[in-house]
PDB file as gemmi writes it, atoms N, CA and C in Angstrom:
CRYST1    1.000    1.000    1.000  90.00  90.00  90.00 P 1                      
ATOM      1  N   UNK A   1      43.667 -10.618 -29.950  1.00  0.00           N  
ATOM      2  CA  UNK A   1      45.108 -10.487 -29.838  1.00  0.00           C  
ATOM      3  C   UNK A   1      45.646  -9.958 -31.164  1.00  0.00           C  
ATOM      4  N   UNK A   2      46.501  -9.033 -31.170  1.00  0.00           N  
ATOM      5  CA  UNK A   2      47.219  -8.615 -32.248  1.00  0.00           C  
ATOM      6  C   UNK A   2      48.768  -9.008 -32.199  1.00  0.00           C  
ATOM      7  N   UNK A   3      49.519  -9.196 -33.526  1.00  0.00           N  
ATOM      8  CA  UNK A   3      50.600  -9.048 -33.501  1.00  0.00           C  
ATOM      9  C   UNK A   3      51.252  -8.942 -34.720  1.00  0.00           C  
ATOM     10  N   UNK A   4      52.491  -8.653 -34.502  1.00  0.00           N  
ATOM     11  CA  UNK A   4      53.497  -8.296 -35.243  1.00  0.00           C  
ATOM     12  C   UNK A   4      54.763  -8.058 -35.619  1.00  0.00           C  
ATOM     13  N   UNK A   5      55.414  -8.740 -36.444  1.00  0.00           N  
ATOM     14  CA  UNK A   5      57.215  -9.088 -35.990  1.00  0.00           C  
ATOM     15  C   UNK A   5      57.959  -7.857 -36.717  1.00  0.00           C  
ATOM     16  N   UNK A   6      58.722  -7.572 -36.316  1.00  0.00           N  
ATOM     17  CA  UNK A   6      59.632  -6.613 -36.149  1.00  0.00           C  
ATOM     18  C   UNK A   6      61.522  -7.105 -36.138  1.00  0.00           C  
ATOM     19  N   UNK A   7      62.237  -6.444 -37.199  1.00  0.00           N  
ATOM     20  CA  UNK A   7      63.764  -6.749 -36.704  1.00  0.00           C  
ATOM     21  C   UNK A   7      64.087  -5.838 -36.130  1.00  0.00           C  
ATOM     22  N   UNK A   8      64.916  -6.258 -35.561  1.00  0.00           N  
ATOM     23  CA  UNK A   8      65.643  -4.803 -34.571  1.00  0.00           C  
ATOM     24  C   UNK A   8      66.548  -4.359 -35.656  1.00  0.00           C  
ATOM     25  N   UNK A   9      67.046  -3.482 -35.640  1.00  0.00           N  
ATOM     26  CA  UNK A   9      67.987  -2.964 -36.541  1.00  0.00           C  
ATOM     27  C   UNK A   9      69.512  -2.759 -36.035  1.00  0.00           C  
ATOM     28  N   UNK A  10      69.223  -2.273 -34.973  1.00  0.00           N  
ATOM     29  CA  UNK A  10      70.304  -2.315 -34.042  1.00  0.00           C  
ATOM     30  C   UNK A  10      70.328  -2.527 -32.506  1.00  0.00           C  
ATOM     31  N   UNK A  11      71.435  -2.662 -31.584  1.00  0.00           N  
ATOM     32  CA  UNK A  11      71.228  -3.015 -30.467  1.00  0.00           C  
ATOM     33  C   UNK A  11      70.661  -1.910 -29.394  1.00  0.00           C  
ATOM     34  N   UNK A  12      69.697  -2.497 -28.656  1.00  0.00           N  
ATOM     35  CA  UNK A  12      69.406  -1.342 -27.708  1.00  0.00           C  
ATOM     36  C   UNK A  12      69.936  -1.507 -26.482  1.00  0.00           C  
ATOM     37  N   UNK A  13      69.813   0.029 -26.181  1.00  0.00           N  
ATOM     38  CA  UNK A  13      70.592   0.183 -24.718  1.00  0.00           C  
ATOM     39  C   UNK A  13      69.590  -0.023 -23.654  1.00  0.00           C  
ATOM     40  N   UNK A  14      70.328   0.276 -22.466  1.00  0.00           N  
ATOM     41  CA  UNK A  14      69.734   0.167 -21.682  1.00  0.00           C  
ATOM     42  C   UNK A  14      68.535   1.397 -20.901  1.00  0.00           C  
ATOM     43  N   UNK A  15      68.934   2.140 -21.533  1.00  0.00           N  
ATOM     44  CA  UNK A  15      67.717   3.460 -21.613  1.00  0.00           C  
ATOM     45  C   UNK A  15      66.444   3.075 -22.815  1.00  0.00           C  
ATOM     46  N   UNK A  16      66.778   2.692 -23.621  1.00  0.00           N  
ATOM     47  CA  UNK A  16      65.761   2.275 -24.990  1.00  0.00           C  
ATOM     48  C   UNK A  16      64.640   1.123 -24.003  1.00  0.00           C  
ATOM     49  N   UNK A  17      65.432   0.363 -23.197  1.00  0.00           N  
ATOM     50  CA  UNK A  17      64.431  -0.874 -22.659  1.00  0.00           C  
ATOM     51  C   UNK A  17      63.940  -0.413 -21.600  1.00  0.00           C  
ATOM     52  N   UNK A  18      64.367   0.421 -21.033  1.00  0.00           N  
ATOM     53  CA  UNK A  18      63.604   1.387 -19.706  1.00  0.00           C  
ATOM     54  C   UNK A  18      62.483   2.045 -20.812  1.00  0.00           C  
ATOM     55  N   UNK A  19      62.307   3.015 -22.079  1.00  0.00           N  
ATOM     56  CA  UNK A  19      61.608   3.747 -22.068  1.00  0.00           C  
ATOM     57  C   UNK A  19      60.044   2.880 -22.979  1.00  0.00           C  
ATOM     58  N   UNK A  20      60.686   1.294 -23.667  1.00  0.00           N  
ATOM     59  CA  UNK A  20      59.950   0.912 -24.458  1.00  0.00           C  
ATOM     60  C   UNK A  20      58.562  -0.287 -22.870  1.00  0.00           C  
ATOM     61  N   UNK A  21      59.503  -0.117 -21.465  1.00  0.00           N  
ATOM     62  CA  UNK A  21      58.481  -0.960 -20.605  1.00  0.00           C  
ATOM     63  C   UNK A  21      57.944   0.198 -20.118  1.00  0.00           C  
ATOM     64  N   UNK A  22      58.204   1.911 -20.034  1.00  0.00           N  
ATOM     65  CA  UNK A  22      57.717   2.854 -19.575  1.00  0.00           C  
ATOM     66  C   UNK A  22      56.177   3.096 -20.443  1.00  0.00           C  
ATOM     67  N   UNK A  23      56.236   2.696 -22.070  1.00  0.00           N  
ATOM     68  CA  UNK A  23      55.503   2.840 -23.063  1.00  0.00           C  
ATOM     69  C   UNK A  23      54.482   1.732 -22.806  1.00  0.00           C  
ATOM     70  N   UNK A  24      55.204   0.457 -22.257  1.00  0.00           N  
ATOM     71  CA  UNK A  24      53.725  -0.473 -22.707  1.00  0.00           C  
ATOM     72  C   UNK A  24      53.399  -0.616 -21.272  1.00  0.00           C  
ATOM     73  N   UNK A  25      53.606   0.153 -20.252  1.00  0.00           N  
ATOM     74  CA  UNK A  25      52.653   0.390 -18.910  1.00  0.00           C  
ATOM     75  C   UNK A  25      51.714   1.399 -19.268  1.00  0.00           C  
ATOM     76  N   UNK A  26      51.968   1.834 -19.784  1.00  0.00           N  
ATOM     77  CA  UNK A  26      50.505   2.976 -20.616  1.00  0.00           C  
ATOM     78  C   UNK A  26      49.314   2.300 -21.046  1.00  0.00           C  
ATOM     79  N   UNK A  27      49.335   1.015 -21.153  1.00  0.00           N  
ATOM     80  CA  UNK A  27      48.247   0.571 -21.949  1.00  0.00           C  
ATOM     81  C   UNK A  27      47.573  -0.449 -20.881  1.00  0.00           C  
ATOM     82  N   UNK A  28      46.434  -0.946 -20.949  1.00  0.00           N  
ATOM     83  CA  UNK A  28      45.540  -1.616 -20.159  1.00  0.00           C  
ATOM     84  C   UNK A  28      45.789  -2.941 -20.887  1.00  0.00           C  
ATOM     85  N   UNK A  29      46.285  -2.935 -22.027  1.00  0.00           N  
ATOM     86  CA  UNK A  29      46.395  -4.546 -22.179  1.00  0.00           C  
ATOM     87  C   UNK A  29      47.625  -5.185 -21.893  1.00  0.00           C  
ATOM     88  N   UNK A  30      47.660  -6.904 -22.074  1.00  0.00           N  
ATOM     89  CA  UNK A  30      49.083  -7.179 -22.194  1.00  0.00           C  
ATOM     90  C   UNK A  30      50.185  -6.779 -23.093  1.00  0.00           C  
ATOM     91  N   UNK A  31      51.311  -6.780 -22.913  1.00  0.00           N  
ATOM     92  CA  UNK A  31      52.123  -6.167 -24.254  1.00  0.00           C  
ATOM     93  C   UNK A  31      53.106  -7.190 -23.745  1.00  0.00           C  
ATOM     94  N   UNK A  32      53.522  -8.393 -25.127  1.00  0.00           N  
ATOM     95  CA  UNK A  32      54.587  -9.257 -24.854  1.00  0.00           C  
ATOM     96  C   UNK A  32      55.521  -9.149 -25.837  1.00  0.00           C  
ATOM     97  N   UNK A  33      56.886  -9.221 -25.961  1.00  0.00           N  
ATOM     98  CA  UNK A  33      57.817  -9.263 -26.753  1.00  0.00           C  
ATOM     99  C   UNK A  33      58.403 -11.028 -26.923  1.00  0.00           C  
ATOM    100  N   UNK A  34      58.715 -11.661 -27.758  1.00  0.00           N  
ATOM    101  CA  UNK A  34      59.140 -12.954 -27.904  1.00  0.00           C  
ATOM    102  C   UNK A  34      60.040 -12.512 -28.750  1.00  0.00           C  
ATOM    103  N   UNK A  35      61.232 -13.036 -28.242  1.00  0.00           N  
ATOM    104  CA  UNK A  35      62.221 -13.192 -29.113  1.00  0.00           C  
ATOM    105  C   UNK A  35      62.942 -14.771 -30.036  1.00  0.00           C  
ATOM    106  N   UNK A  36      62.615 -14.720 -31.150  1.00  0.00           N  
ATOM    107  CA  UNK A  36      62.430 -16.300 -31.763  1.00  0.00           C  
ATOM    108  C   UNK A  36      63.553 -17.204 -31.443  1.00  0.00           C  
ATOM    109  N   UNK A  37      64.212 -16.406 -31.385  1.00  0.00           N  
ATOM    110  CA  UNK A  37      65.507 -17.341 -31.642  1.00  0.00           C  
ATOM    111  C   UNK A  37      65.609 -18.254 -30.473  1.00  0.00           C  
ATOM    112  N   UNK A  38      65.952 -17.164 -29.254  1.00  0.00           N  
ATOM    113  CA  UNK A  38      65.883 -17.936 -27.893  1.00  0.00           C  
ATOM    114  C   UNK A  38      64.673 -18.636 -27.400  1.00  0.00           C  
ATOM    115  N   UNK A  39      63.741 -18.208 -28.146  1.00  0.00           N  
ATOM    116  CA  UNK A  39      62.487 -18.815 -27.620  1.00  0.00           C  
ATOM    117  C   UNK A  39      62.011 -18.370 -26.293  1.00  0.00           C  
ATOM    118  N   UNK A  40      62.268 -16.764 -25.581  1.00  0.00           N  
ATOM    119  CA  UNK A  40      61.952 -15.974 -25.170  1.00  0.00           C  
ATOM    120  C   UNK A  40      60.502 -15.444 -24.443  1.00  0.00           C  
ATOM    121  N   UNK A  41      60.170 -15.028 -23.679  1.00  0.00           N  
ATOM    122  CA  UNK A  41      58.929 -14.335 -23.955  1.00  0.00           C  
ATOM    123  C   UNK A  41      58.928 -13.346 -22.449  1.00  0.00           C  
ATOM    124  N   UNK A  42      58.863 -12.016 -22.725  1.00  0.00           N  
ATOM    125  CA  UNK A  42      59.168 -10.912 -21.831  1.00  0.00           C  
ATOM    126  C   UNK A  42      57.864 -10.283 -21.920  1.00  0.00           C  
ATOM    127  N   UNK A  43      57.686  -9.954 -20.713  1.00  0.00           N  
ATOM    128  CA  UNK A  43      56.908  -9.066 -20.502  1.00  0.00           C  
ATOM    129  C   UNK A  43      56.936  -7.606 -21.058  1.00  0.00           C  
ATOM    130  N   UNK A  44      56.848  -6.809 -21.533  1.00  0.00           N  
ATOM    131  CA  UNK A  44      57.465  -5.282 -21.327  1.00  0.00           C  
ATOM    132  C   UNK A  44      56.952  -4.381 -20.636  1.00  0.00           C  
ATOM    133  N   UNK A  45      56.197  -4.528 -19.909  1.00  0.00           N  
ATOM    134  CA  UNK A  45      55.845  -3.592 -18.787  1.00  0.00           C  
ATOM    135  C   UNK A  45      56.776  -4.000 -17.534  1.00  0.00           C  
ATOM    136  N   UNK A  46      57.793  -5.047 -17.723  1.00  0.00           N  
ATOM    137  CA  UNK A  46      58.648  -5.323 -16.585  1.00  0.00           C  
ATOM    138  C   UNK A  46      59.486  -4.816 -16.670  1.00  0.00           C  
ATOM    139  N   UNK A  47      59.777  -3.700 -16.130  1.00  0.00           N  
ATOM    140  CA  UNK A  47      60.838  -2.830 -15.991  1.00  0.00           C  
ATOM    141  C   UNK A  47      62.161  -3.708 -15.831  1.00  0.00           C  
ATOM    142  N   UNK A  48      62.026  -4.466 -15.043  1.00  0.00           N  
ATOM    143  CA  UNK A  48      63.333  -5.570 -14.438  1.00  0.00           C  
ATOM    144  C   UNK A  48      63.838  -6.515 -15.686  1.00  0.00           C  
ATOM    145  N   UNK A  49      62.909  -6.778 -16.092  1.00  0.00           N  
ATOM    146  CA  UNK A  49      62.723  -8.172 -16.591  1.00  0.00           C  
ATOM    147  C   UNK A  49      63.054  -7.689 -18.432  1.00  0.00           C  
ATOM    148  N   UNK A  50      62.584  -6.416 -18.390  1.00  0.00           N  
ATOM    149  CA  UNK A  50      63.666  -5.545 -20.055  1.00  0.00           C  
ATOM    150  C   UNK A  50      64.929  -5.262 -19.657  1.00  0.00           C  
ATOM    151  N   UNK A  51      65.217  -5.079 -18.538  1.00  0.00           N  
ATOM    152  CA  UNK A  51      66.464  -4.510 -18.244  1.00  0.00           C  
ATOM    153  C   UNK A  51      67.141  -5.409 -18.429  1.00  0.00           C  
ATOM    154  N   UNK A  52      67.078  -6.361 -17.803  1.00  0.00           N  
ATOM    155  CA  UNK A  52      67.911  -8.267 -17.819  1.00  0.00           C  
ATOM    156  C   UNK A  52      68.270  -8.961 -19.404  1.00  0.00           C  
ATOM    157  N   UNK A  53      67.795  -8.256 -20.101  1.00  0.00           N  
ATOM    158  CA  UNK A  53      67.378  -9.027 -21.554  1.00  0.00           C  
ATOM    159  C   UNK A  53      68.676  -8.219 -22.696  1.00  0.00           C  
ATOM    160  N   UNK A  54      69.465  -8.603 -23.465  1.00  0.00           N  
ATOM    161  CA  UNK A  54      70.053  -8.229 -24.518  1.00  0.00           C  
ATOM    162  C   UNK A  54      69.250  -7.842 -25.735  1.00  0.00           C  
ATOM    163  N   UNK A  55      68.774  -7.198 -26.091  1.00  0.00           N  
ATOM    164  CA  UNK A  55      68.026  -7.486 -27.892  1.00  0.00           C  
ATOM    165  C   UNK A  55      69.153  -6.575 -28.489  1.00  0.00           C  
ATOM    166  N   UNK A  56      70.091  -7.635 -29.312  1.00  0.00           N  
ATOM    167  CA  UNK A  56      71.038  -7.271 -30.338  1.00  0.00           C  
ATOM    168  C   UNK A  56      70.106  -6.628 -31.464  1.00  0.00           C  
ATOM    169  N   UNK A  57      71.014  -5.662 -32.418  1.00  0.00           N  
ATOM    170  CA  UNK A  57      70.643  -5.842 -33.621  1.00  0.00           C  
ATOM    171  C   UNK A  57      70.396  -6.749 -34.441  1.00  0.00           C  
ATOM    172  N   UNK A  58      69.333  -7.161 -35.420  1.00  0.00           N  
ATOM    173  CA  UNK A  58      69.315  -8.108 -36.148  1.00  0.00           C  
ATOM    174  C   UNK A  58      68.264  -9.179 -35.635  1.00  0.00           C  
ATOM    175  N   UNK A  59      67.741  -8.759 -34.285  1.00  0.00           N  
ATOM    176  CA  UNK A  59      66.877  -9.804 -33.412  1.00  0.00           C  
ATOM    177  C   UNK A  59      65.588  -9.777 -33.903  1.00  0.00           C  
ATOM    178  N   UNK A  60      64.772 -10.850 -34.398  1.00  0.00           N  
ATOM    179  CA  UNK A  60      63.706 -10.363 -34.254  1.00  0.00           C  
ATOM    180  C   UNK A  60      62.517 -11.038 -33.540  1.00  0.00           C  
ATOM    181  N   UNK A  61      62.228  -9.675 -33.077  1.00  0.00           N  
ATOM    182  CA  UNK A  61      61.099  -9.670 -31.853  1.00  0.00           C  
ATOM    183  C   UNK A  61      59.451 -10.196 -32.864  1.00  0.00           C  
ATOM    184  N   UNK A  62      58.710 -10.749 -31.694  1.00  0.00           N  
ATOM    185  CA  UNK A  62      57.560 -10.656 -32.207  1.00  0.00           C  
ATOM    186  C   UNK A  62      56.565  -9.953 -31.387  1.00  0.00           C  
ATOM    187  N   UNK A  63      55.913  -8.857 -31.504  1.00  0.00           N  
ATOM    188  CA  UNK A  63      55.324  -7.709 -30.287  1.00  0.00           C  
ATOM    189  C   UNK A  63      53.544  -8.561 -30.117  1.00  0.00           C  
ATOM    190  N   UNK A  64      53.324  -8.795 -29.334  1.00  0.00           N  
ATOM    191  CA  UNK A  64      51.900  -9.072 -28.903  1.00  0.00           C  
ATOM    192  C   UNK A  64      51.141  -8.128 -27.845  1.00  0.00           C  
ATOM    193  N   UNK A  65      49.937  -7.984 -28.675  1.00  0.00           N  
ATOM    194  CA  UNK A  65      48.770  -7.144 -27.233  1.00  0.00           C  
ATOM    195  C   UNK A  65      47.883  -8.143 -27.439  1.00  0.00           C  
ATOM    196  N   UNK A  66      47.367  -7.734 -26.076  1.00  0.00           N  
ATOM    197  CA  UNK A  66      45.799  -8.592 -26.036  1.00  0.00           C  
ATOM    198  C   UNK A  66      45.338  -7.544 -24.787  1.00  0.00           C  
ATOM    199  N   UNK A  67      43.842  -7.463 -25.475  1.00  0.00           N  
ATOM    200  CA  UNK A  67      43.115  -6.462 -24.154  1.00  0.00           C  
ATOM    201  C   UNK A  67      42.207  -5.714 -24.765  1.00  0.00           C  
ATOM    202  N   UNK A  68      41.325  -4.773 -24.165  1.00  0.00           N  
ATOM    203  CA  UNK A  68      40.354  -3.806 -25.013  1.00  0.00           C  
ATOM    204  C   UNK A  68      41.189  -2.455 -25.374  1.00  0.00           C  
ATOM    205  N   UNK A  69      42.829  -2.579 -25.383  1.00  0.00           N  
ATOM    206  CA  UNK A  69      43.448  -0.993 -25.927  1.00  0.00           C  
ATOM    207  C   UNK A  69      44.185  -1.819 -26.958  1.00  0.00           C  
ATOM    208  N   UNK A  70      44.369  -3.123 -27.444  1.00  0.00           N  
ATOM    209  CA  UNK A  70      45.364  -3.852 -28.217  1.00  0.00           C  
ATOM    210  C   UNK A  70      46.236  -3.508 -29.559  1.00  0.00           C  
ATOM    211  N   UNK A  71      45.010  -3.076 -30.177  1.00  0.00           N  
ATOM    212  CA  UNK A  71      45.112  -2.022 -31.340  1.00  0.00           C  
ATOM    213  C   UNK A  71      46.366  -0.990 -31.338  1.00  0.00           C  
ATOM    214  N   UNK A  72      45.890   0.007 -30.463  1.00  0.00           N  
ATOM    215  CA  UNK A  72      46.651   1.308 -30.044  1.00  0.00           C  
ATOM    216  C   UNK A  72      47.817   0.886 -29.503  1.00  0.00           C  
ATOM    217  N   UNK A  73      47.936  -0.358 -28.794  1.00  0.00           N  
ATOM    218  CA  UNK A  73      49.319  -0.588 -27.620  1.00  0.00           C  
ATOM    219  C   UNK A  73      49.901  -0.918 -28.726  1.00  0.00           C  
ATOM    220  N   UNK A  74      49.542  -1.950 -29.886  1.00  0.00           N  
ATOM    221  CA  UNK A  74      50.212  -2.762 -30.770  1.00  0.00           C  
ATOM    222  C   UNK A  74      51.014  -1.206 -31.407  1.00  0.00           C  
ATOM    223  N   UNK A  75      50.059  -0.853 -31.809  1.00  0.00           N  
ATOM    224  CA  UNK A  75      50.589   0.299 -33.137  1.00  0.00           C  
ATOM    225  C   UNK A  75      52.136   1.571 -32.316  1.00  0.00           C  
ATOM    226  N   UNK A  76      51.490   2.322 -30.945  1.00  0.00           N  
ATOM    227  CA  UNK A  76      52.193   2.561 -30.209  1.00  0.00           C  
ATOM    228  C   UNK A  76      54.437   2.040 -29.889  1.00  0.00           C  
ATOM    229  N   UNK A  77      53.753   0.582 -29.533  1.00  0.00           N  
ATOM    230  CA  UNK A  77      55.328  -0.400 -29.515  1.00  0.00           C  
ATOM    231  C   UNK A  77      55.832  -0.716 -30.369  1.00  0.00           C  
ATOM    232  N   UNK A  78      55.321  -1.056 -31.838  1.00  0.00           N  
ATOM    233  CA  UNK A  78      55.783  -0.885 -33.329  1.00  0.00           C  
ATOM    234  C   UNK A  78      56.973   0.563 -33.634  1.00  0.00           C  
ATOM    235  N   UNK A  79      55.926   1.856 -33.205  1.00  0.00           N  
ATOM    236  CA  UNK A  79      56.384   2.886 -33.574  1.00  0.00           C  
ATOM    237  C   UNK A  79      57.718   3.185 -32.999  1.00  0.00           C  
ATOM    238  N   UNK A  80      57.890   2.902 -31.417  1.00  0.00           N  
ATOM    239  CA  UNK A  80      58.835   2.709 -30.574  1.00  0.00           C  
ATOM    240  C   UNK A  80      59.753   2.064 -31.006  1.00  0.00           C  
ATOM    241  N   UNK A  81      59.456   1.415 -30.935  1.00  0.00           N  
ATOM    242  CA  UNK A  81      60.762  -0.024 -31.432  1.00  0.00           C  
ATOM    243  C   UNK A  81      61.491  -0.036 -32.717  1.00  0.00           C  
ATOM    244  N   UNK A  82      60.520   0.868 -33.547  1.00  0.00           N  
ATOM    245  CA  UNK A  82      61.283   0.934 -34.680  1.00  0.00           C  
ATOM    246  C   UNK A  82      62.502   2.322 -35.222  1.00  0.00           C  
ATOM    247  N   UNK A  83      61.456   3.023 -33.782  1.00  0.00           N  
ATOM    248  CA  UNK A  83      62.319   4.273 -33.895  1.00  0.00           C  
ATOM    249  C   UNK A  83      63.446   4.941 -33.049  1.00  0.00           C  
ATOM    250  N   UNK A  84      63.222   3.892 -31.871  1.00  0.00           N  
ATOM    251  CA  UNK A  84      64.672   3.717 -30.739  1.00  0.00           C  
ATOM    252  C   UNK A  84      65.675   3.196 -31.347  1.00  0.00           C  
ATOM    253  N   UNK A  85      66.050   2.620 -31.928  1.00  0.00           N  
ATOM    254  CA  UNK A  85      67.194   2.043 -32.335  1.00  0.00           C  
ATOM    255  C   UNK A  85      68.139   2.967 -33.414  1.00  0.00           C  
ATOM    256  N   UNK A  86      67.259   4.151 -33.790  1.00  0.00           N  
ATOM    257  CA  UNK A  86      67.789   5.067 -34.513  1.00  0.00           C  
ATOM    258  C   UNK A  86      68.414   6.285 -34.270  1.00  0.00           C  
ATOM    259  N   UNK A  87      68.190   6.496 -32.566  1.00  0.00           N  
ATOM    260  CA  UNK A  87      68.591   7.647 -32.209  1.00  0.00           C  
ATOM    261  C   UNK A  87      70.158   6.833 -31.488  1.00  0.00           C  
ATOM    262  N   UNK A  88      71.796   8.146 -31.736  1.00  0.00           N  
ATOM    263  CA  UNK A  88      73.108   7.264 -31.463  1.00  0.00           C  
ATOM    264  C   UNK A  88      73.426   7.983 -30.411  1.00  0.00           C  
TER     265      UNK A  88                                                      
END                                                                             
């Protein structure tokens, strides 16, 4: 299992959480997002289940893979996540 926490920087929309569960259906492993505060834990390959979810700016997520692609999914949803929140 890999992981790695992440702040959001800013709030994402609702296109950002469509394209970040579009990203971790690409991968053969699990890909989980936990959010600390609420004590959280989302799937992100659930299209539904990102959509339903707020992640304000300032949130921070903790990204988990587990699987034989974990590595790549981890590094992949890092890159995402850090770089959706930047486009206005």
């Amino acid at each position: 299992m890999r992981v790695h926490e992440i702040t959001v920087p800013k709030d994402l929309q609702a296109n950002d959480l469509q394209t970040v569960a579009q990203q971790a259906s690409r991968f053969r492993s699990a890909v989980t997002l936990k959010l600390e505060e609420e004590q959280i834990v989302l799937d992100a390959k659930s299209m539904l289940g990102m959509m339903l979810m707020q992640i304000r700016g300032g949130t921070r997520l903790l990204i988990q893979t587990k699987g034989s692609d974990e590595e790549e999914a981890l590094d992949a949803m890092c890159e995402l996540l850090e770089r959706l929140p930047l486009k206005s």
